[in-house]
C-alpha positions as CSV (number, residue, x, y, z in Angstrom):
1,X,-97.6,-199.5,-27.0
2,X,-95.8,-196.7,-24.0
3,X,-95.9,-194.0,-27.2
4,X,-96.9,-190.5,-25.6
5,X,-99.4,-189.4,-28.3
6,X,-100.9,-186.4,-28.3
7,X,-103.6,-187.0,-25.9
8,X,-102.9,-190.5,-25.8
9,X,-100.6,-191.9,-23.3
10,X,-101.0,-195.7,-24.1
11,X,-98.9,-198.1,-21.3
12,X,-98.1,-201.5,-23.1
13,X,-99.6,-204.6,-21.5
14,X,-99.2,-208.3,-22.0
15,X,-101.8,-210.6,-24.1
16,X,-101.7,-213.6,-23.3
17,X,-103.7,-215.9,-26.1
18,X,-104.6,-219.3,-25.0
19,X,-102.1,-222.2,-26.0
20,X,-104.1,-223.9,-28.8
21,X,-103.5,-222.1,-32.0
22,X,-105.9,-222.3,-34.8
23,X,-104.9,-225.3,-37.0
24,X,-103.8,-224.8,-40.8
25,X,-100.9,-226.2,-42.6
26,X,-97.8,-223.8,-43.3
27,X,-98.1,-222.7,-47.0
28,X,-95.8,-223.6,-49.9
29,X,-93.2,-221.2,-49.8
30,X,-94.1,-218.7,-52.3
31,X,-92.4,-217.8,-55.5
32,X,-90.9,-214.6,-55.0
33,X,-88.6,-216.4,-52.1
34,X,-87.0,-218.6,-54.4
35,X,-86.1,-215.8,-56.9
36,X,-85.0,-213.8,-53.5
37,X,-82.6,-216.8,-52.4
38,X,-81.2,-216.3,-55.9
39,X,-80.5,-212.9,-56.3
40,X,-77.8,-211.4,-54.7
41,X,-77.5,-212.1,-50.7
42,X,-78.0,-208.6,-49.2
43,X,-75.5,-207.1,-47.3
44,X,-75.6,-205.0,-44.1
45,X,-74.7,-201.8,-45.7
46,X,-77.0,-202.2,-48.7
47,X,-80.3,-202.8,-46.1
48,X,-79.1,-200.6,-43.8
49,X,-79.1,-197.7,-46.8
50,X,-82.5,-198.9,-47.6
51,X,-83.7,-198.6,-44.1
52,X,-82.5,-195.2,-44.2
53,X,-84.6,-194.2,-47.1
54,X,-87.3,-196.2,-46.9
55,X,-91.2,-195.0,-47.4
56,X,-92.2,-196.8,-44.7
57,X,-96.3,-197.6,-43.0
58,X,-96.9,-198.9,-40.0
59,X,-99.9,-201.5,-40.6
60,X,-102.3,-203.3,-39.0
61,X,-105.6,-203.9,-40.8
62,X,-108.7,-201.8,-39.5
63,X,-110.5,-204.6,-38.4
64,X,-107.7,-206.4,-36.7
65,X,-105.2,-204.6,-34.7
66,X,-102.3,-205.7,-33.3
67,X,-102.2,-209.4,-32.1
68,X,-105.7,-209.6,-33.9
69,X,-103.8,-209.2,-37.2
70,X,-102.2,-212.9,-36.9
71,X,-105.3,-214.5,-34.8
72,X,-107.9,-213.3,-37.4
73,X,-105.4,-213.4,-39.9
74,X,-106.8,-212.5,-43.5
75,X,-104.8,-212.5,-47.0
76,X,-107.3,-210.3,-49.4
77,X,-107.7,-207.9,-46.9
78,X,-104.1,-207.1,-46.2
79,X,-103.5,-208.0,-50.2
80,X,-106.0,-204.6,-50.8
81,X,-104.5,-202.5,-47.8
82,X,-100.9,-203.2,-49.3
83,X,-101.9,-201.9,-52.7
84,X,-103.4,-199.1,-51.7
85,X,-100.4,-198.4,-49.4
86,X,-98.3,-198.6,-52.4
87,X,-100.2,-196.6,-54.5
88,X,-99.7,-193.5,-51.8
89,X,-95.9,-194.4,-52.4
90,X,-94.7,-196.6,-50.0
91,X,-92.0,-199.2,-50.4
92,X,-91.9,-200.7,-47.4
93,X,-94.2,-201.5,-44.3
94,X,-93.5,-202.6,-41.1
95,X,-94.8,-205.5,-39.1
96,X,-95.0,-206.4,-35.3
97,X,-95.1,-210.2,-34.2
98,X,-96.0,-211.1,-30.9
99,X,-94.5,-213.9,-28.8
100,X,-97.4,-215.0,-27.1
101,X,-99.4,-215.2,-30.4
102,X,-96.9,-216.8,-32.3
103,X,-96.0,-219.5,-30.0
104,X,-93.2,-219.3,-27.5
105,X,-90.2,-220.3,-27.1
106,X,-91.5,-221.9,-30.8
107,X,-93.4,-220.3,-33.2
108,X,-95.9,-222.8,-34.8
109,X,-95.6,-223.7,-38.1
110,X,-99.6,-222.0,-38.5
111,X,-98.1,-218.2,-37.8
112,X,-94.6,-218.3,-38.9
113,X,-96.6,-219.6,-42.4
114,X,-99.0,-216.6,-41.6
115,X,-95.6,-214.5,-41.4
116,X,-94.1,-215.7,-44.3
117,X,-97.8,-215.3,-46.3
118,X,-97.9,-211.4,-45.1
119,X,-93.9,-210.9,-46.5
120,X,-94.9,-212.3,-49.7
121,X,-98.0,-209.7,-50.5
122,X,-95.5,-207.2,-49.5
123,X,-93.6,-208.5,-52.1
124,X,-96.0,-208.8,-54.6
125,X,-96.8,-205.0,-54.1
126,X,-93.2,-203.8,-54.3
127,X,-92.7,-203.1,-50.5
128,X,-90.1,-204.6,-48.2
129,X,-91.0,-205.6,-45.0
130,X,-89.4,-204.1,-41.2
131,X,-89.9,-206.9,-38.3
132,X,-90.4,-205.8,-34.9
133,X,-90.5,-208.5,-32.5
134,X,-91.3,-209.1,-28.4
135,X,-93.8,-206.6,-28.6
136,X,-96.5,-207.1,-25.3
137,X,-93.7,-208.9,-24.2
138,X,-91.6,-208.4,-20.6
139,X,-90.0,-211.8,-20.1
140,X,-86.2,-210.6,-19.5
141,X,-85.2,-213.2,-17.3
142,X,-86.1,-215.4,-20.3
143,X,-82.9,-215.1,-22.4
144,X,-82.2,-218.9,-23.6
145,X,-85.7,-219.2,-24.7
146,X,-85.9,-215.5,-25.8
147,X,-83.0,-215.9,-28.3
148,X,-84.4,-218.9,-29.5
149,X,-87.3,-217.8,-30.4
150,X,-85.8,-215.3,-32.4
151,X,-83.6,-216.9,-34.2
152,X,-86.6,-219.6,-35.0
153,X,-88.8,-216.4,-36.7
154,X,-86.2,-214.6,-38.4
155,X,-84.1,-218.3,-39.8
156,X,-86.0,-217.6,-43.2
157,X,-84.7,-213.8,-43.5
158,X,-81.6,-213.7,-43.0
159,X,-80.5,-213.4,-46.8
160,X,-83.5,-212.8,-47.8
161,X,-83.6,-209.3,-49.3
162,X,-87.7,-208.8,-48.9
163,X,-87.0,-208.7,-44.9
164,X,-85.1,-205.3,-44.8
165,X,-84.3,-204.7,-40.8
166,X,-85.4,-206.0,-37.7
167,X,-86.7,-204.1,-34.2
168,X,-85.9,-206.7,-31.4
169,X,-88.4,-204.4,-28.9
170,X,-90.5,-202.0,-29.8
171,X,-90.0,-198.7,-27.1
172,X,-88.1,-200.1,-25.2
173,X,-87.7,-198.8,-22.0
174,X,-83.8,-198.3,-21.3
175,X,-84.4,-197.9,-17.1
176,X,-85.3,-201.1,-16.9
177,X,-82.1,-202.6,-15.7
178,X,-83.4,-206.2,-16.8
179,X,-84.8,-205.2,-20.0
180,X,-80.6,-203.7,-20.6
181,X,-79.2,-206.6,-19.4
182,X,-81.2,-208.7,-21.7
183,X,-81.0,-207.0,-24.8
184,X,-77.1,-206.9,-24.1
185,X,-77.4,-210.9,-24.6
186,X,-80.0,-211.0,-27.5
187,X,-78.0,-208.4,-29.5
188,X,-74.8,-210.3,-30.4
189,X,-77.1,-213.4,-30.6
190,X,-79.2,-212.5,-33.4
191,X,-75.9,-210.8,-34.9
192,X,-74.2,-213.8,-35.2
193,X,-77.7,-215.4,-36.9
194,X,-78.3,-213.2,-39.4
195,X,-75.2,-210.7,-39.7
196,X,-76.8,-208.7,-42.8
197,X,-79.5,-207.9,-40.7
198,X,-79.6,-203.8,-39.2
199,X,-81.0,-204.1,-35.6
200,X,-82.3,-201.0,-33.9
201,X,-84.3,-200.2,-30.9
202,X,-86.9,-198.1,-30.7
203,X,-88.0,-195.5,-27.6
204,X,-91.9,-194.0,-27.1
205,X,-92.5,-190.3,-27.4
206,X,-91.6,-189.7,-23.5
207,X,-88.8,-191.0,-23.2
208,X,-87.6,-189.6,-26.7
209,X,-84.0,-188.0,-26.9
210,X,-82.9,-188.5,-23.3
211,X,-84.0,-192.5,-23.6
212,X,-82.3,-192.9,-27.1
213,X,-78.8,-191.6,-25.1
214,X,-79.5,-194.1,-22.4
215,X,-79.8,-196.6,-24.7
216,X,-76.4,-195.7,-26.9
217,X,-74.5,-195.7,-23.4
218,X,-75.9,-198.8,-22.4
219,X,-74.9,-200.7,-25.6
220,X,-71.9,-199.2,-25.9
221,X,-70.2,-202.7,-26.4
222,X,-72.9,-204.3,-28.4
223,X,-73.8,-201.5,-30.3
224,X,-77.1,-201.3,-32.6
225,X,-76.8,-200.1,-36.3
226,X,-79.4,-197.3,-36.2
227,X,-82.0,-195.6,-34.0
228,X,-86.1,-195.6,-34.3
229,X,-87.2,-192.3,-33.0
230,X,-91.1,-192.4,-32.4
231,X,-92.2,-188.8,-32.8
232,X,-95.6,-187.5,-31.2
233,X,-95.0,-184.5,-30.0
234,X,-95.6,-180.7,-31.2
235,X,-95.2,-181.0,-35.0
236,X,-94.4,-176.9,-34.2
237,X,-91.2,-178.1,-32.7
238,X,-90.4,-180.9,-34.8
239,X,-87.5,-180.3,-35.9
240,X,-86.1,-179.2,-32.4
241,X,-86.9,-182.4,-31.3
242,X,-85.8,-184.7,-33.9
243,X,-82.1,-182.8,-33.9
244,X,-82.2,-184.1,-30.2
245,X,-82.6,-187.3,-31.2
246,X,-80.0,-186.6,-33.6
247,X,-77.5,-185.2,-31.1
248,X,-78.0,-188.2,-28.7
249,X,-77.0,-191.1,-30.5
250,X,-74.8,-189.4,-33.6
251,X,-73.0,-190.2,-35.3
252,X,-75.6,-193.8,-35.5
253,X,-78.4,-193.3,-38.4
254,X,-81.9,-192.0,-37.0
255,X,-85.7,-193.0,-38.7
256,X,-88.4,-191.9,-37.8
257,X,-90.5,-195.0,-37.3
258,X,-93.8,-193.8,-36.1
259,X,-95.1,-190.6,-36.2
260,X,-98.6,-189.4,-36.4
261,X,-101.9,-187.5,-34.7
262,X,-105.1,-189.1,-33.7
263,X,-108.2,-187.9,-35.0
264,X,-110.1,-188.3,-32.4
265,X,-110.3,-185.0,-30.9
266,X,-108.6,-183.0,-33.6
267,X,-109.4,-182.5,-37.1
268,X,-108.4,-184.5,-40.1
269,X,-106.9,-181.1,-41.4
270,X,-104.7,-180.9,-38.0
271,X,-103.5,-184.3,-38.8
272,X,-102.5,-183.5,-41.8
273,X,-101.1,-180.6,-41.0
274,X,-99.4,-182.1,-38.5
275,X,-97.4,-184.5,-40.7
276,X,-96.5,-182.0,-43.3
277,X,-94.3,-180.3,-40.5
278,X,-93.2,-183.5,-39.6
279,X,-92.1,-184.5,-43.1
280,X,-90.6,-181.2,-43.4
281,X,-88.9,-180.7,-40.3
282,X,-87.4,-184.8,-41.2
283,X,-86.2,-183.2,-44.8
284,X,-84.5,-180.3,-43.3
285,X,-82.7,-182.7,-40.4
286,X,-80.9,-184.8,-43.4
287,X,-83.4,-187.9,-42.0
288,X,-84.9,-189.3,-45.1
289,X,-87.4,-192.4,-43.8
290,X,-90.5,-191.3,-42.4
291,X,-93.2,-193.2,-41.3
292,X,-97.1,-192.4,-40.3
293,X,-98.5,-194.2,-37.9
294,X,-101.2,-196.0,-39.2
295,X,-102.4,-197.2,-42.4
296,X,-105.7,-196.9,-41.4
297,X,-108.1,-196.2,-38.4
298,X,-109.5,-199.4,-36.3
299,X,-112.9,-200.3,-36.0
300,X,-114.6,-200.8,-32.7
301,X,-113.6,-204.1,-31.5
302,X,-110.4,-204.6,-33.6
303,X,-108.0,-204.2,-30.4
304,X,-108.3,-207.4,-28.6
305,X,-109.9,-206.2,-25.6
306,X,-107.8,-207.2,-22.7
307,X,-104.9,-205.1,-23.7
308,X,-105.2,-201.2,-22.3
309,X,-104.4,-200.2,-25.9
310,X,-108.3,-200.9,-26.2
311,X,-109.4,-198.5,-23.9
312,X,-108.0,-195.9,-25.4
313,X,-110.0,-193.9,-28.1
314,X,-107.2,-191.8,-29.6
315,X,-105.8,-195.6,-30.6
316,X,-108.7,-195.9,-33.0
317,X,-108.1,-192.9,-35.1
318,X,-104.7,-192.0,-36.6
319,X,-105.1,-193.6,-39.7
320,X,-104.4,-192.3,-43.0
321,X,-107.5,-193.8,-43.8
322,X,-110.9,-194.0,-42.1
323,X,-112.3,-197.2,-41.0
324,X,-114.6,-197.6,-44.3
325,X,-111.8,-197.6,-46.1
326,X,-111.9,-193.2,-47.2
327,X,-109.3,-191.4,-47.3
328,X,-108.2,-188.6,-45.0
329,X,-106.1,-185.5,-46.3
330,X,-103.2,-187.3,-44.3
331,X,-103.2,-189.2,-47.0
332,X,-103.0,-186.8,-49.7
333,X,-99.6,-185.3,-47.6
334,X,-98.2,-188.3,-47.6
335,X,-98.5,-189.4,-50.8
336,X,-97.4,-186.2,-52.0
337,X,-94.2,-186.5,-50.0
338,X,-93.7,-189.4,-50.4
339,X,-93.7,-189.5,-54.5
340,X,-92.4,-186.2,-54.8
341,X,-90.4,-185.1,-51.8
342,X,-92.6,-181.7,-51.3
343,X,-94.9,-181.0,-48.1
344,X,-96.9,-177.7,-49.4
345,X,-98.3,-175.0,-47.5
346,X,-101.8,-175.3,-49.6
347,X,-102.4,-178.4,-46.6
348,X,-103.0,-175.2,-44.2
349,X,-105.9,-173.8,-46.1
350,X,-104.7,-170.3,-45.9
351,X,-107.7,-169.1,-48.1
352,X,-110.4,-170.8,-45.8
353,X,-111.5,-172.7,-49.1
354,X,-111.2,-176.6,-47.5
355,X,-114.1,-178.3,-46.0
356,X,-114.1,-177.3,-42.3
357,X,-112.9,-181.1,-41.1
358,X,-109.9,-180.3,-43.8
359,X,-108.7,-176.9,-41.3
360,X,-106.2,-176.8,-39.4
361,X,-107.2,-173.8,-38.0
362,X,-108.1,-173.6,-34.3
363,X,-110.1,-171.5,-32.4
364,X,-107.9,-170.0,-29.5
365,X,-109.5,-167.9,-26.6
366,X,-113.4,-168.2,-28.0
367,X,-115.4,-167.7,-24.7
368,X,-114.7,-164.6,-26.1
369,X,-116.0,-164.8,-29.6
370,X,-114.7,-167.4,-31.9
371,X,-114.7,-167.0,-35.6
372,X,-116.8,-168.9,-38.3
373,X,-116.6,-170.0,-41.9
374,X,-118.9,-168.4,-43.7
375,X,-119.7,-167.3,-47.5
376,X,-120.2,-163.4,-46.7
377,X,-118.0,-161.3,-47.4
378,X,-115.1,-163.0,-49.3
379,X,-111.8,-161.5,-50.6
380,X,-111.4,-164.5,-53.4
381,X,-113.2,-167.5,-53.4
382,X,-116.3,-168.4,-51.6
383,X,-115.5,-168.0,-47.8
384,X,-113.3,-165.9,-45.4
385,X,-113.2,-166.1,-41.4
386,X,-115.5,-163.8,-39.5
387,X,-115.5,-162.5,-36.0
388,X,-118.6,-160.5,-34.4
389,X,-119.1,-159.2,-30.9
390,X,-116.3,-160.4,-29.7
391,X,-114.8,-159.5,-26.1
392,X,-111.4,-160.5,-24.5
393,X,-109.9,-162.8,-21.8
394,X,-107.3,-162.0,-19.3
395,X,-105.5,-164.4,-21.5
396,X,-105.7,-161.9,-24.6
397,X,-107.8,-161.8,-27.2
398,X,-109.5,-164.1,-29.1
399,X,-108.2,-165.4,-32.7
400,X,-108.0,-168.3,-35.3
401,X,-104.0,-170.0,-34.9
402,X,-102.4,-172.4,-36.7
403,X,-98.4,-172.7,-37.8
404,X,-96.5,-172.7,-40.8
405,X,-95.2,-176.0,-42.5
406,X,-91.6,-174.7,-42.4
407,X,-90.4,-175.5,-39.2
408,X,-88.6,-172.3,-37.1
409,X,-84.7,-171.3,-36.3
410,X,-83.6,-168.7,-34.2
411,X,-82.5,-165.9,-36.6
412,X,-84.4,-167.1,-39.8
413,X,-86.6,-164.0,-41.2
414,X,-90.5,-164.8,-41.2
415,X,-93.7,-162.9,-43.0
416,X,-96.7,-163.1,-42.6
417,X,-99.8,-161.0,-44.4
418,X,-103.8,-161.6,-44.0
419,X,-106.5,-159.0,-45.7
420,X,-109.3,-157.8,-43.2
421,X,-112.2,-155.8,-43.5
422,X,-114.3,-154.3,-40.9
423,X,-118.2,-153.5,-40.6
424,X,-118.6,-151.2,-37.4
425,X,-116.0,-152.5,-35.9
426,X,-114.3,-151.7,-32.9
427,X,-111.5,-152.8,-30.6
428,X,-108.3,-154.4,-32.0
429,X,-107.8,-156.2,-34.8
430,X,-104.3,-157.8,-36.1
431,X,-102.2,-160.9,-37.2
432,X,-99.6,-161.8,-35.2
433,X,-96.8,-164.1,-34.8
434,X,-96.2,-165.7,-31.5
435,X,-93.1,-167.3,-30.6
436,X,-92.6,-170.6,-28.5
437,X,-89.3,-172.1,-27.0
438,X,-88.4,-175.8,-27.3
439,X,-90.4,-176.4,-24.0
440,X,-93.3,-175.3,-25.4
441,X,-92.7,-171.7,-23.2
442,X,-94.3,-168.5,-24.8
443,X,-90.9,-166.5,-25.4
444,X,-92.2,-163.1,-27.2
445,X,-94.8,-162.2,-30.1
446,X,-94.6,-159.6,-33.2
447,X,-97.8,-157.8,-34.3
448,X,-98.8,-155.8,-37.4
449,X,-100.5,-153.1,-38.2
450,X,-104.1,-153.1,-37.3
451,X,-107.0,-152.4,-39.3
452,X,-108.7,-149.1,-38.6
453,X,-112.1,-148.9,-36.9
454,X,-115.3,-148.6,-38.3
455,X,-116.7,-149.7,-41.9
456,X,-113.5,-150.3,-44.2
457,X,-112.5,-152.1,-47.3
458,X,-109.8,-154.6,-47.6
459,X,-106.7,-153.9,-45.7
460,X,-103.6,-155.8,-46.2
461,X,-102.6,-156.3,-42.5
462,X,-98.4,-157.4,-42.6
463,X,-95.9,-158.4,-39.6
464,X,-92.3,-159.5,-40.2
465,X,-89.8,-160.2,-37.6
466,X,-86.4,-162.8,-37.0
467,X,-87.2,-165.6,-35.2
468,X,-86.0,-165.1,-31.6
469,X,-82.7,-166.9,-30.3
470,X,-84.9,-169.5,-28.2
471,X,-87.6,-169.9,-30.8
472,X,-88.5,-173.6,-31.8
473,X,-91.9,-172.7,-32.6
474,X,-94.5,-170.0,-34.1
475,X,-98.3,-169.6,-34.2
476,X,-99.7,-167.3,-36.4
477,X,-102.7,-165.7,-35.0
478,X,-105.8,-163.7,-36.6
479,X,-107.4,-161.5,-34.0
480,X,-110.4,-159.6,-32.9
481,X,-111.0,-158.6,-29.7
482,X,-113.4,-155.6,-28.3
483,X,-115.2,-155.7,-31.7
484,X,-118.9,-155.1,-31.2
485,X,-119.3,-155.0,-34.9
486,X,-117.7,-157.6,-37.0
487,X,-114.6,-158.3,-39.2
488,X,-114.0,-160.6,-41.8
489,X,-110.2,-162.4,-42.6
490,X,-109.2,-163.7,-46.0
491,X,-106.0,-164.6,-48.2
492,X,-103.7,-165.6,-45.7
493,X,-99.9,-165.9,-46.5
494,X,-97.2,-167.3,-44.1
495,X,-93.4,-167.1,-45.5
């Protein structure tokens, strides 16, 4: 995949398996199909407002990622992952198919029955299935064979009400004069083979809202029926970006078809923070289908190793789930917005209560003196945040951050309160909310009172301010800097 991940930029490369495909016969077409041919043939409006709503997961399995998944191809495994997917809520989960692995220009009757297996389990566990084809795939000279292909895979879907909408290239890249001038062709071509069928295109997290315009213009006389925005940028600004998105192709439909955070240098609590904004910001945009990328993290090994996907370690780790088959709190948010629409602040662990892996707190400036999780001292509960000898950078000082679910708009009225005590304590000690444009830019920061020096009880310390007019994004900030004694946080609140 080209998605810009956070810390991850992964450039898409072609695998190319050898010719001989492993040899099974096609399976009996299941059960469900025939009851599918015999319900009502689906039309483009009624897939195109499921698509629009769906509860979508990307998937691959943990030991078997990407082109792996067909190769090593393994029903009770993908039969347990799909249950448990729809157990957390989801309806629908999309699939990638590969060219080289399937056969080309002619799938073999081995994978399109491996294909047809996979939409069947997704069946059987109430979830309709998204295709995403010519993925590790650049041949755009190709079109004949290309649209053949196709057509060949997607023959068996066309009415079939299980297959809900089809990606014909996954971020696609629209400066690529070829790659245009080829998708112009394959577009009307696929149309004309299965017209109920929404088509989109989907753009990685650089080339985002700028790309998704390109692509509109471009297609302009061979139009798609909705947009895939890949989101991996600052969950912070989420909902800056996504209106972007928005803005560039309206008044076409946007989803949001992969989103996530690895957690392979930040914390499963960051994740999951990460994807409650992200939810949120999604609700508050009107968009109503979003979808985490992954299931579940990948073993060592699962990415077939001559793809540069492989080599990258932020790859293995944005699952919902762990490799063993655990659950992260991502998967808790998600569930939890997914069955009942909420994304709550408790995800931020405002009363330092969570497991340390479970914060999304991060330490910010602490050469100076970070802060630690301890049991002395608490307000309520067992722990509070404490910070002890601390100094300063030329930076500032230095403090615990983290953001609020609720995304930011310029001119929206914010609070925020935190108790603090001090023991000897010296310095400066205060909350404060720091403001960030859509750039990322540092635009302006509010402070609160500050809690007096020396020994004290608990002190309420409050700030309240209007979001600036080029706000996209707020930290709030717990600091303690010049302290050569030591003070202790608790009972956070962020409104």
């Amino acid at each position: 995949m080209r998605s810009v991940r956070l810390r991850a930029t992964v450039v898409a490369s072609v695998l190319t398996f050898g010719a001989v495909l492993p040899s099974m016969p096609a399976p009996a077409a299941p059960a469900s199909a025939a009851s599918a041919s015999a319900a009502a043939a689906p039309t483009l409006a009624g897939r195109l407002a499921a698509v629009r709503t769906a509860k979508s997961i990307n998937y691959y399995p943990s030991n078997a990622a990407w082109s792996a998944m067909w190769t090593k191809f393994d029903t009770k495994r993908i039969e347990a992952d799909l249950a448990k997917a729809a157990a957390l809520g989801a309806d629908n989960v999309r699939v990638i198919v590969f060219p080289q692995t399937f056969g080309y220009p002619k799938p073999t009757s081995a994978y399109a029955g491996r294909l047809r297996t996979f939409v069947d389990i997704a069946d059987r566990n109430g979830m309709t299935v998204k295709l995403t084809l010519f993925d590790w795939w650049d041949g755009y000279t190709d079109v004949t064979r290309s649209i053949s292909w196709a057509k060949s895979v997607l023959a068996p879907y066309a009415k079939d009400p299980r297959v809900l909408a089809v990606e014909l290239k996954n971020e696609f890249q629209p400066a690529d004069t070829a790659a245009v001038a080829w998708v112009r062709k394959v577009i009307p071509a696929v149309r004309a083979a299965a017209p109920t069928m929404p088509l989109t295109l989907s753009v990685d997290g650089g080339t985002g809202a700028p790309g998704m315009a390109k692509i509109k213009k471009a297609l302009a006389g061979t139009p798609l029926d909705y947009y895939d925005f890949h989101f991996y940028g600052s969950s912070e600004r989420a909902l800056t970006e996504i209106r972007k998105a928005q803005a560039a192709v309206a008044p076409s439909p946007v989803v949001i078809g992969e989103t996530g955070m690895s957690t392979a240098a930040d914390s499963d609590g960051e994740q999951a923070a990460f994807l409650s904004r992200v939810f949120r910001a999604a609700r508050e945009a009107g968009i109503g289908s979003v979808s985490p990328w992954t299931f579940t993290d990948f073993r060592a090994g699962s990415i077939p190793g001559n793809s540069q996907v492989s080599e990258k370690p932020a790859q293995y780790k944005f699952g919902l789930h762990r490799a063993d088959g655990t659950p992260k709190a991502a998967a808790g948010v998600v569930r939890t917005a997914w069955t009942t629409g909420r994304t709550p602040n408790d995800v931020l662990n405002l009363g330092f209560e969570a497991k340390a892996g479970d914060s999304p707190w991060r330490k910010n400036l602490p050469k100076a003196g970070g802060a630690v999780i301890t049991t002395s001292n608490p307000r309520t509960g067992k722990y509070a945040a404490r910070f002890a000898g601390t100094t300063r950078t030329s930076a500032g000082l230095p403090s615990l951050a983290t953001s609020p679910i609720t995304p930011v708009q310029p001119g929206h009225r914010w609070r925020a309160e935190a108790w603090a005590r001090g023991a000897s304590a010296t310095g400066t000690t205060e909350i404060t909310l720091s403001w960030f444009d859509a750039n990322g830019r540092w635009v302006g920061q509010h402070s609160s009172n500050r809690l007096p020096a020396g020994t004290t009880g608990w002190k309420k310390l409050t700030v309240q301010a209007v979001a600036p007019s080029r706000a996209a994004g707020v930290q709030l900030h717990l600091k303690s800097g010049d302290n050569r004694g030591t003070v202790w946080f608790d009972d956070v609140a962020i409104s």
